[in-house]
C-alpha positions as CSV (number, residue, x, y, z in Angstrom):
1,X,11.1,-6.8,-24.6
2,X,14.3,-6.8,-22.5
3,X,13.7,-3.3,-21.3
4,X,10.0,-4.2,-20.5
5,X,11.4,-7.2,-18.3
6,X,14.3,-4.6,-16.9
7,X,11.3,-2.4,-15.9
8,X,9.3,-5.4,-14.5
9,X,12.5,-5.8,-12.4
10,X,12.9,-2.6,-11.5
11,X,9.5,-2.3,-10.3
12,X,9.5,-5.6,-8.1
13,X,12.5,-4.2,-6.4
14,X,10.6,-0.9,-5.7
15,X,7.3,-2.5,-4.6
16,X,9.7,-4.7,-2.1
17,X,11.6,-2.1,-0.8
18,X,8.5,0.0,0.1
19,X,7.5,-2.8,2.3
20,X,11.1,-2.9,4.1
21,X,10.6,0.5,4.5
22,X,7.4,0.0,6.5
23,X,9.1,-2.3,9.0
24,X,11.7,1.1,9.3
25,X,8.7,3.4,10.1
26,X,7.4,0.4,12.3
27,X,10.8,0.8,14.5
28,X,10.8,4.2,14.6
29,X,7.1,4.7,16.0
30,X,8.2,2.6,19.0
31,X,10.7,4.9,19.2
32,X,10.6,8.4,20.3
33,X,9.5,10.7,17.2
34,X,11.0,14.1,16.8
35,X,9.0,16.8,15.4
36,X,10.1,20.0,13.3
37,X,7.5,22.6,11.8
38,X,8.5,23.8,8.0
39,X,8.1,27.0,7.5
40,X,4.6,27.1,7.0
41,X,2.4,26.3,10.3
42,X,0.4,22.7,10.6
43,X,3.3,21.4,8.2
44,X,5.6,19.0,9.7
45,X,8.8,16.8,9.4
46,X,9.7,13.9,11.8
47,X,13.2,12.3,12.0
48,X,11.3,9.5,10.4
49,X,10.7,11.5,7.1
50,X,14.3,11.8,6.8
51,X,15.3,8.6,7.8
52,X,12.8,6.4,5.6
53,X,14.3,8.9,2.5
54,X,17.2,8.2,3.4
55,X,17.2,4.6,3.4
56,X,15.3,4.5,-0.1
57,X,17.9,6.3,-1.5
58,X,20.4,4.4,-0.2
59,X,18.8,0.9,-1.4
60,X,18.0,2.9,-4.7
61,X,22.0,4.2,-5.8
62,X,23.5,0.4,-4.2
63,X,21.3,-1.4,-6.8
64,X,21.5,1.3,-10.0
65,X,23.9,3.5,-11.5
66,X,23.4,6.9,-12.4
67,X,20.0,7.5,-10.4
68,X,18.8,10.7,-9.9
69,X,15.9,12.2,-7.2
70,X,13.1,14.9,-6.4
71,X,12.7,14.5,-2.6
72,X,10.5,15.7,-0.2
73,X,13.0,16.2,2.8
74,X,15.7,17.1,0.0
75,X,18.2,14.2,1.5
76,X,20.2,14.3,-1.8
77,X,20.4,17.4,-4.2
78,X,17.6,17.4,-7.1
79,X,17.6,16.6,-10.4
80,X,15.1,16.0,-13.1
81,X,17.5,14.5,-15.7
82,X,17.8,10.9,-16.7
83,X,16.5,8.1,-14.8
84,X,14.5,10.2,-12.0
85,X,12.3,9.0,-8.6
86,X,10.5,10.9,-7.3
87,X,10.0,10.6,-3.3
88,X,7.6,11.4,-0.8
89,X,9.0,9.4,2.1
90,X,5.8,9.9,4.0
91,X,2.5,11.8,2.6
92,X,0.3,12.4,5.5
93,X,3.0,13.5,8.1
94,X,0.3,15.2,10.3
95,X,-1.7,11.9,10.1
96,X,1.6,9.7,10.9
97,X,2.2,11.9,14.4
98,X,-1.5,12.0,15.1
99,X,-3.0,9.2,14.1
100,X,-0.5,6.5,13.3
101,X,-2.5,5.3,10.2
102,X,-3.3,7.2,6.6
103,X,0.3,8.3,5.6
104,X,1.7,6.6,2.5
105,X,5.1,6.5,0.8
106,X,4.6,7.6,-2.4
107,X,7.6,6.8,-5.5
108,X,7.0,7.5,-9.0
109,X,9.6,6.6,-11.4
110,X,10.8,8.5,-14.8
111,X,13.1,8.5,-17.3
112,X,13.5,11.5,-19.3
113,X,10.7,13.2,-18.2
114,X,8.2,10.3,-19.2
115,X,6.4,8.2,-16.4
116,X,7.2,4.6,-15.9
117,X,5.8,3.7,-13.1
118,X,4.4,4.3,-9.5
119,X,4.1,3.2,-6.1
120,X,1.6,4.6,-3.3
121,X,1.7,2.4,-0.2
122,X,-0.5,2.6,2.3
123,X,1.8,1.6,5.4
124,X,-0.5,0.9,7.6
125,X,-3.6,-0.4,6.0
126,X,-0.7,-2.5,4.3
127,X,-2.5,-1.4,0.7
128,X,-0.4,-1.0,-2.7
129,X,-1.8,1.0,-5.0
130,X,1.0,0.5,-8.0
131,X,1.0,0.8,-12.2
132,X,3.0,0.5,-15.0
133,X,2.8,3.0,-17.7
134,X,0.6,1.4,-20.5
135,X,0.4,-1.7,-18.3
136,X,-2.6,-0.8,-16.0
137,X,-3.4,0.0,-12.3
138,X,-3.3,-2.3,-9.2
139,X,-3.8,-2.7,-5.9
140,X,-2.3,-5.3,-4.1
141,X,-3.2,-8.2,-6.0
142,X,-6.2,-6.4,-7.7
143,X,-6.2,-5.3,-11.1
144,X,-8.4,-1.7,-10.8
145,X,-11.2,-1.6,-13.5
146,X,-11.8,1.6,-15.9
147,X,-13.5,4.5,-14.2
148,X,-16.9,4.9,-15.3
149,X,-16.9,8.1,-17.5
150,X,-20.9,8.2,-17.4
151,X,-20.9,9.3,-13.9
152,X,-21.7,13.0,-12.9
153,X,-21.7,15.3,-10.0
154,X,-24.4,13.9,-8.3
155,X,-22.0,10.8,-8.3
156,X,-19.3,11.8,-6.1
157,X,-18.1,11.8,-3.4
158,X,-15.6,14.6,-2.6
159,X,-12.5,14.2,-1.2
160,X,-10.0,17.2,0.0
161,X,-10.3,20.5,2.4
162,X,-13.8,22.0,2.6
163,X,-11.8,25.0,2.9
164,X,-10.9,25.1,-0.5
165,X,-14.8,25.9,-1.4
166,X,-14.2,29.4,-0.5
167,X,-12.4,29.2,-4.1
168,X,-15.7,27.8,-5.6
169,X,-18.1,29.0,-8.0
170,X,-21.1,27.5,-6.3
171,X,-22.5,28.3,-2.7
172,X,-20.8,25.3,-0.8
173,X,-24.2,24.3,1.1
174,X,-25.6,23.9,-2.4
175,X,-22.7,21.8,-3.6
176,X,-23.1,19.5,-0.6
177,X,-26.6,19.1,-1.0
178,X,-25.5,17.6,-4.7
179,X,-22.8,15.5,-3.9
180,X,-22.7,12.1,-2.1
181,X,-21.2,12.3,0.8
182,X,-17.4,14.6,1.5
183,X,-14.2,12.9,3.1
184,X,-11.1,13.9,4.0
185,X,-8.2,11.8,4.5
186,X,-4.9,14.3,4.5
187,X,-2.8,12.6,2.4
188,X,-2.6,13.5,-1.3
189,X,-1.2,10.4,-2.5
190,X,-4.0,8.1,-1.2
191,X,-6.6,10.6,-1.9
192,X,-6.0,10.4,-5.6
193,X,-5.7,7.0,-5.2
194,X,-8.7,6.4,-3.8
195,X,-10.3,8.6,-6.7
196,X,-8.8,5.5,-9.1
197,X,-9.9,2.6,-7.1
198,X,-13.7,4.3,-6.6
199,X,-13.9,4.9,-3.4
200,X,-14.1,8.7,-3.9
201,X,-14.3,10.8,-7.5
202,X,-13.1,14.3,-6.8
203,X,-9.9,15.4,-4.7
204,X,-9.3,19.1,-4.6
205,X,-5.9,20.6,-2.6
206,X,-5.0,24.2,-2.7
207,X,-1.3,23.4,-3.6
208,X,0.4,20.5,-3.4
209,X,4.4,19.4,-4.9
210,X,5.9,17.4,-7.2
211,X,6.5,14.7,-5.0
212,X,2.8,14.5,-3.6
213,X,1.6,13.4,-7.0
214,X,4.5,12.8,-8.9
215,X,3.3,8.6,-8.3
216,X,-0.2,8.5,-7.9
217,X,-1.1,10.3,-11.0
218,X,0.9,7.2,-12.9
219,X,-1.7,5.4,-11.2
220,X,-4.9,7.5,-12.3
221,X,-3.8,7.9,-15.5
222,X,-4.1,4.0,-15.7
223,X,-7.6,3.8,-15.2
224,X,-9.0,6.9,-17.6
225,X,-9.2,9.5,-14.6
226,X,-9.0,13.2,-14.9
227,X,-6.9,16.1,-13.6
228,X,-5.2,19.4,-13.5
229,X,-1.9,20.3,-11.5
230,X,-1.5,24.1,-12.4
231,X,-2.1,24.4,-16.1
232,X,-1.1,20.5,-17.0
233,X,-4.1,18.4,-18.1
234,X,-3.2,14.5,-17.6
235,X,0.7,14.7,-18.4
236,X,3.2,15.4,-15.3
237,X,5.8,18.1,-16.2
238,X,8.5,17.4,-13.7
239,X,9.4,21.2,-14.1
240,X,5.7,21.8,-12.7
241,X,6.2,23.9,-9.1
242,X,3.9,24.0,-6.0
243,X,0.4,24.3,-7.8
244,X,-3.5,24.2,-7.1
245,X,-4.1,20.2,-7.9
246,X,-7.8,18.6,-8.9
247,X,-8.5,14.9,-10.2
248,X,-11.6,13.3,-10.9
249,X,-13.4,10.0,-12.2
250,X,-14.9,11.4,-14.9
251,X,-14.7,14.1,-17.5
252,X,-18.4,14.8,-16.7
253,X,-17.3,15.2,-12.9
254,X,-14.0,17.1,-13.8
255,X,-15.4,19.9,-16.4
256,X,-18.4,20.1,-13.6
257,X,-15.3,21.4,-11.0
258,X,-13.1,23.0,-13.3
259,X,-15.6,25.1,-14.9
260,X,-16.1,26.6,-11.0
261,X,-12.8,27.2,-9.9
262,X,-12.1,30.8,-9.1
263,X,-8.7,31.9,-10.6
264,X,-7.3,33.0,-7.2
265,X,-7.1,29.6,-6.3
266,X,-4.4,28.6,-9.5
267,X,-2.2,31.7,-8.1
């Protein structure tokens, strides 16, 4: 009981610290942004990124001991020992310099390689999506209901690239033609999130990190949702690299997409 209230606390603190975060970004964006390209193209980093890491690290070590981080911007050295967050300061970098709206900071929490809990806030929408390992899912206020494991392909709507189809077992017009409707938000976090709060039931990426999933699959798991990150089915290994992702509502919906995956889009 005392170590469920300790992680009670320990949440709290996290899902206020998130929102001092956002009044961070809100400075910074009045502010001018500086803009530096990883090394792949379309893939950015703003002194923001670094700067809102930085200060949830910092707030993180001055309130525990003996914390340890997987980071995005890698503002502190790595480790996946012990008590471990993992950090995306901002998911949805292209959509913070663009569009100034769907980016998130994404936190899940571990210890010992078992999930705890997670954090995915949407900054500017002002939208929580947070769980509790065992506890279930929220956001905001609102406690998310099961996902309905009766629903099938015809269902869904898709979220993620279209791009990614050319990795599909199934002529993309003809997909469309059986799906709902496709979105696509460009943020990972929120897109997997919005696969646990209904608003869409399949995300697809091409290879995403640790630290773009690392919270919001604490989150899915809550609510009886569905997914693959490389060859892990529903359980986060923190030792898991850059890897082809997938999550759906539904194990109809999920063995519908996984059964049409080409293998070239795993390597």
């Amino acid at each position: 009981e005392d170590r469920g209230v300790f992680m009670n606390e320990k949440l709290n603190f996290k899902k206020e610290l998130v929102k001092e975060a956002k009044q961070f970004i809100l400075s910074k964006m009045d502010e001018d942004i500086t803009i530096d390209t990883k090394s792949r193209r379309n893939d950015f980093v703003t002194n923001v990124d670094k700067g809102v890491e930085q200060f949830l690290i910092d707030a993180i070590q001055a309130k525990y001991e003996n914390q340890n981080f997987v980071t995005e911007e890698a503002m502190i050295e790595s480790s996946k020992e012990g008590d471990v967050w993992v950090i995306d300061p901002i998911d949805g970098t292209t959509n913070f310099i663009y569009y100034q709206q769907n980016f998130a900071i994404s936190i899940g929490y571990y210890e010992k390689g078992e999930a705890v809990f997670g954090v995915v806030y949407d900054v500017m929408a002002d939208e929580m999506y947070w769980a509790l390992k065992g506890h279930g899912a929220y956001l905001n206020d609102r406690k998310l209901s099961k996902l309905d494991q009766e629903e099938t392909i015809e269902d869904a709507i898709f979220s993620g690239s279209l791009g990614f189809l050319r990795y599909f077992k199934e002529d993309p017009i003809e997909f469309n033609q059986k799906i709902i409707a496709h979105r696509s938000i460009g943020s990972a976090a929120i897109e997997i999130c919005q696969v646990a709060s209904g608003r869409a039931h399949i995300y697809l990426a091409r290879r995403l990190n640790l630290w773009d999933v690392g919270a919001a699959l604490i989150i899915l798991n809550e609510v009886g949702g569905h997914w693959r990150y490389g060859d892990s089915l529903n359980v986060l290994n923190l030792d898991t690299n850059r890897n082809f992702f997938l999550a759906a509502s539904s194990k109809h919906i999920f063995n519908y997409m996984n059964e049409r995956i080409q293998e070239e889009a795993i390597q």
